[in-house]
N, C-alpha and C positions, 0 to 999 in steps of 0.2 A: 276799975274793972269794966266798967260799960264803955268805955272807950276802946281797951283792949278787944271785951266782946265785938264792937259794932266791926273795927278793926279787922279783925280774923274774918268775922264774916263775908266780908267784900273779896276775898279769895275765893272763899267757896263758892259765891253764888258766882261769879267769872268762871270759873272751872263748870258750875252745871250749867250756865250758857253757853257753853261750847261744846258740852257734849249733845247738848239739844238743839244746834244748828247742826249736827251730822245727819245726813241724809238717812244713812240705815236706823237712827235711834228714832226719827221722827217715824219711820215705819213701821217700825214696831210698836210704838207708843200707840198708833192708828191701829194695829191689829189687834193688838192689848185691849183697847179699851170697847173694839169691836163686838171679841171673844165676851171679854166679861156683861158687855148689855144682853146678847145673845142667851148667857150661862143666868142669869139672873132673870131675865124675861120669861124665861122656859124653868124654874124652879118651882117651889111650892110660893117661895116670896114675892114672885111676882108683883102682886101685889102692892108691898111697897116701893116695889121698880117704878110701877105708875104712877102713884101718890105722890114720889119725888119728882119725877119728870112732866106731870100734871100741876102740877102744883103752882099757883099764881102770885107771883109779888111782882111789885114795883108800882108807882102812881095812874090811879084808874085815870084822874083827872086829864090827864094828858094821852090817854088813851094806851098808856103803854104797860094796864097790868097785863102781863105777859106768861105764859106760862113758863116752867124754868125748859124746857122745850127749846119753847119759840126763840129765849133770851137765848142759845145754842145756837139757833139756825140763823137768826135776822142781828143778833148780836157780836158773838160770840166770831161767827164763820167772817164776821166783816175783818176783822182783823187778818184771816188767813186771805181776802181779796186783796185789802190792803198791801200785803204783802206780793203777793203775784202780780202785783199795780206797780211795783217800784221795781219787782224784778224784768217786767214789760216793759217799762220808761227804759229801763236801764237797757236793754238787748236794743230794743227802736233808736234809742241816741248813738250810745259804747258801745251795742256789743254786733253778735251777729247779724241783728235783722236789721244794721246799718246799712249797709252795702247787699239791695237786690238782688243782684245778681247770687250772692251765696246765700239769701235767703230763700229764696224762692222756690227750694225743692221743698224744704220741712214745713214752710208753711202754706204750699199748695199740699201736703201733704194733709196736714190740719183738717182742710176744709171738706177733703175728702172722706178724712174719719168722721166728719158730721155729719156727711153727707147720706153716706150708703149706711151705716149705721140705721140712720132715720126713714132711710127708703125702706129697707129689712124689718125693719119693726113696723113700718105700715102696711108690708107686704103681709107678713106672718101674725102680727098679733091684729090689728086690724080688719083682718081678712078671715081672721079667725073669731073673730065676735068682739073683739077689746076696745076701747076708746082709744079712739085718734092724740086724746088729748096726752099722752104718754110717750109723743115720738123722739121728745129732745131727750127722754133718760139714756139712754144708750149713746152718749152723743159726746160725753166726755170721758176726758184723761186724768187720772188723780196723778198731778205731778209728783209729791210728796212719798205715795207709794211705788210709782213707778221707778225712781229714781233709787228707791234703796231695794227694788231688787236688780235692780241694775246695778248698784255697787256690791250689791251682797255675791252676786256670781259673777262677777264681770270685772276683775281687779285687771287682767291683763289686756282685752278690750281696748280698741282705739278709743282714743277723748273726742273723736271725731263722732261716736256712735251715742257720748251722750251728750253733745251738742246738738244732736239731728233732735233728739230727744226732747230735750231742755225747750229747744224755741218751736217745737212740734206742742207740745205739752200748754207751754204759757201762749200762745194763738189759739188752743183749744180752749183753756180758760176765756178768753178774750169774746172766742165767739160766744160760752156758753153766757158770758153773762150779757150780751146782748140779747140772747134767748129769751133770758129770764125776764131783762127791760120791758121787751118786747111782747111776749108770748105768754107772758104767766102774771100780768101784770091786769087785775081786773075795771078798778076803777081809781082813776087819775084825779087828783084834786090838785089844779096847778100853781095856786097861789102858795102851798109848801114847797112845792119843786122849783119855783121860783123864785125862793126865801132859801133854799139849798143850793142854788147858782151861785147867790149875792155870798153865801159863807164861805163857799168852795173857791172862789174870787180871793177871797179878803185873804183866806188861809192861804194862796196860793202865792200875793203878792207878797203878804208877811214873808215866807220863804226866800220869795224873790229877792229880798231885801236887805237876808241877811241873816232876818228875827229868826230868833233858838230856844227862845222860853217857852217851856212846855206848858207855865203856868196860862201862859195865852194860845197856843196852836193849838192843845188837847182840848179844852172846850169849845173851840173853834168847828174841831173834830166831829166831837160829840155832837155839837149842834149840825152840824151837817147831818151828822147821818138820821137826829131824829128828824129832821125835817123831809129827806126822805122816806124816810118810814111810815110820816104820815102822809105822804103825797100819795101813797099807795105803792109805789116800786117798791120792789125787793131792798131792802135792808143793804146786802151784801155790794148793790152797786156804788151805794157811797162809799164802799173799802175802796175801792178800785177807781173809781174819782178822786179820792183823795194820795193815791199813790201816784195816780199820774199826775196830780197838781206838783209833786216833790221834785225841784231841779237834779239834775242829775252832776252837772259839770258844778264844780267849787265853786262860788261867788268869788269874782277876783282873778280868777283863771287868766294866764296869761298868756298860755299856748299848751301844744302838745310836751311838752318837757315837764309841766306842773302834774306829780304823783299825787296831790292831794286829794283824798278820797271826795268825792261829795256827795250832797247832802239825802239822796236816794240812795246809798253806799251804805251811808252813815246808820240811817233810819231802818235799814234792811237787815244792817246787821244788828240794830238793839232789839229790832221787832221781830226776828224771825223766833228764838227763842219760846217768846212767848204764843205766837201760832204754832207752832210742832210741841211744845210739849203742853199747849194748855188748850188754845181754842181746836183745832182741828180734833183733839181727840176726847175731849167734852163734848166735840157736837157730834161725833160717831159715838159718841156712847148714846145720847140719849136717839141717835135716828138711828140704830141698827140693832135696836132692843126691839123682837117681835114675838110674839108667841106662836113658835113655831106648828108646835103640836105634835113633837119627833119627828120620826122619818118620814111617816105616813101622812102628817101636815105640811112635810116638806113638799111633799111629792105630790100631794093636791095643790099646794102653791104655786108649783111648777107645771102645775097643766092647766093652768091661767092662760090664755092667750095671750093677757099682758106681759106675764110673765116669762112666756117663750119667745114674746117677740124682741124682749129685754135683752137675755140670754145670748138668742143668736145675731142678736147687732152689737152686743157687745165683744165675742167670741171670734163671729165671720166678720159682721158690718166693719169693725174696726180693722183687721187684716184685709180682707179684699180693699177698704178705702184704702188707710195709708201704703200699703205694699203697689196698691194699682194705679195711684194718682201718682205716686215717685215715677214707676214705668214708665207713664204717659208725658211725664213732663221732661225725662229726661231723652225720651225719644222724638220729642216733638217742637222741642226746644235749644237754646243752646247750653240749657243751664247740665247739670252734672254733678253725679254724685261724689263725697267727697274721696281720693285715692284712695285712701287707706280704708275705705268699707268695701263688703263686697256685698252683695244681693242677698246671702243668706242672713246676713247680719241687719237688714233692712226687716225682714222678713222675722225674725225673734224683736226687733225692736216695735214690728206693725202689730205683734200678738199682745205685746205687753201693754200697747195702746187699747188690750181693751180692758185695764185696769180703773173701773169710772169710781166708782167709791165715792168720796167725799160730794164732788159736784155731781150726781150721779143719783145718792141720797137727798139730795135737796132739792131737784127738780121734782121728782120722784112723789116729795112731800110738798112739793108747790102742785105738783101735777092733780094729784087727786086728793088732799088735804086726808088722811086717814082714810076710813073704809076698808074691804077685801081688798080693790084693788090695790089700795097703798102698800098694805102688808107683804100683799103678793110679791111687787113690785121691788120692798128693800131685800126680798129674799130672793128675788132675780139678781139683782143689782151686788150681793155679795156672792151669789154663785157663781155669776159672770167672771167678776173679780175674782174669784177664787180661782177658776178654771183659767181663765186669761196668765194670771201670773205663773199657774205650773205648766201652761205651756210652752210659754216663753221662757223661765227658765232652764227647760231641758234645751232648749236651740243653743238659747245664751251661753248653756252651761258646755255645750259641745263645740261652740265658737271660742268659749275661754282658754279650752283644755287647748286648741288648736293653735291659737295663739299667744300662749304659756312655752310651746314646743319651739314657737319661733322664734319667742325671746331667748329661748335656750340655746336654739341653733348660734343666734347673733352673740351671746357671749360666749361661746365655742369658739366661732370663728375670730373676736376679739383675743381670747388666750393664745391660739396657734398663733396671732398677725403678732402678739408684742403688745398688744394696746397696753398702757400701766391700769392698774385696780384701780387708781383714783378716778380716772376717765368711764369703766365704767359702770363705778358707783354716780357718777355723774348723771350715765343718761337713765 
């Protein structure tokens, strides 16, 4: 009977890793768990919202009693780096941002939604009384949710619109966590950071080599990332260190002909599962539980200057950057956007980049560690979000309709020509 059990089992849990690598489930999973910190924060129980989310385990000795919070943010989100690390290796080697030249639109587009974003929020919230030290929240793209509402409305859609998307998205990533390296990082003790090179080394050469025991690279892991943790950087940059250390081509590879997935393929796909349906949306649970105070605390939150200047860099900053750094580069260079998009569709895809969320909430809580202004700030940071995706929705949703009609035109004109049904069930 327990072999039968274990047996059966191993279906099931296949079947819900696969439904938890779909782009739209991972977003919901993320909105779900959003709603319910929110629904819970704002109850009578509140209460023991905090208690759990305050709440400290794990070894003082080592410095890492942590709150189950912090174990969300510095722990938890390393794995969803992780992952955006291999998805990154994988586009810089295989994929799009191989070849220059086609990358070059989406990720000078990138640089621009960090850009003007960050200009916007030190025009407007800074200018308005708010600390400077908040300019990078409005500065990121929550891949994860962008992406499933971009499937959710967007089935007829060229594939061309979520690739601009895709490596627009994982370059935002990329830059935010140099932000975070960099910018939110207070004090450096370099003999752990040093101690975290030599593990990120070893784990990287194990790879190289071949080695596949988890019993050896997951502690390897581990150790890396407490060693950064204690050097003082952010937590989440060992995810994303440790993604890039993952080869990408099969060891053995013996040209272009060999389909053998490799080992950033491989890792991607056992790992993603477990950031969409566990770490990304455990760490939105416990960072988007705020007391709001209803509408009337909403509405004081929102006349934060930190919180306005959140808003409108996430909402404008993000649309004027990526819509106007595409512009410029395609008019000022010889790069070009892809045929099958047109302008309006840049244009629903630059709104949806101001979807910050996950990376968004984290700087957010790097930025001012609690306080007014943090609270303010996550209720910036899902308004934004909030706002950002039903705008772009409605574009997306009027670009899909458009392009639903053309599919239709094209098997129209297929029926009249003769083409056979098999052909084009084909395309």
């Amino acid at each position: 009977m327990r072999v039968l059990g274990r047996s059966s089992s191993w279906p099931e849990a296949r079947r819900i890793a696969d439904v938890l690598r779909r782009e739209t489930i991972g977003g919901a999973l993320l909105l779900v768990a959003a709603v319910a910190a929110l629904v819970w924060s704002n109850s009578p129980w509140a209460g023991a919202y905090e208690a759990v989310r305050d709440f400290r385990i794990g070894p003082g000795a080592l410095h890492l009693d942590l709150t189950v919070g912090a174990w969300a943010s510095d722990g938890l989100l390393a794995i969803f780096f992780f992952v955006a690390g291999l998805e990154l290796k994988r586009e810089f080697v295989a994929g799009d941002l191989r070849d220059p030249r086609r990358a070059v639109v989406p990720v000078a587009a990138a640089f621009g939604g960090v850009v003007v974003p960050a200009a916007l929020y030190t025009l407007v919230g800074v200018a308005g009384g708010g600390p400077l030290r908040g300019w990078a929240i409005p500065t990121a793209t929550d891949i994860a949710f962008a992406l499933a509402v971009l499937a959710v409305v967007g089935r007829y859609l060229p594939a061309a619109l979520r690739t601009f998307l895709l490596t627009l998205a994982v370059v935002d990533d990329l830059l935010a966590i140099v932000v975070i390296a960099v910018f939110y990082t207070s004090e450096l003790a370099v003999l752990p950071l040093l101690g975290a090179l030599v593990t990120l080394a070893v784990f990287a050469v194990l790879l190289r080599r071949g080695v596949r025991a988890w019993w050896l690279l997951l502690p390897l892991a581990g150790l890396t990332w407490f060693l950064v943790h204690a050097s003082g950087v952010h937590a989440t940059v060992a995810g994303v260190l440790l993604g890039f250390a993952v080869p990408v081509i099969a060891s053995g590879a013996s040209g272009a002909s060999d389909t053998r997935p490799g080992p950033a393929e491989r890792f991607e796909h056992r790992f993603r599962p477990l950031s969409a349906g566990v770490a990304v949306p455990v760490f939105a649970f416990f960072s988007a539980g705020v007391a709001i105070g209803g509408w009337a605390g909403a509405a004081s939150a929102l006349r934060d200057p930190v919180a306005v200047g959140i808003v409108v860099g996430l909402v404008a900053g993000k649309t004027i950057g990526i819509l106007g750094t595409t512009w410029l580069v395609t008019r000022l260079t010889r790069a070009s956007l892809d045929e099958g998009l047109a302008w309006i569709d840049v244009l629903g895809l630059a709104v949806l980049g101001g979807m910050g969320f996950t990376v968004s909430l984290l700087v957010a809580e790097l930025a001012f560690d609690g306080g007014d202004h943090g609270e303010h700030a996550t209720v910036a940071v899902l308004t934004g979000s909030l706002v950002a995706a039903l705008l772009a929705a409605v574009v997306l949703r009027l670009r899909n309709r458009t392009y639903r009609q053309l599919a239709a035109a094209d098997e129209e004109d297929a029926d009249r020509d003769g083409i056979p049904d098999v052909y084009q069930r084909d395309r």
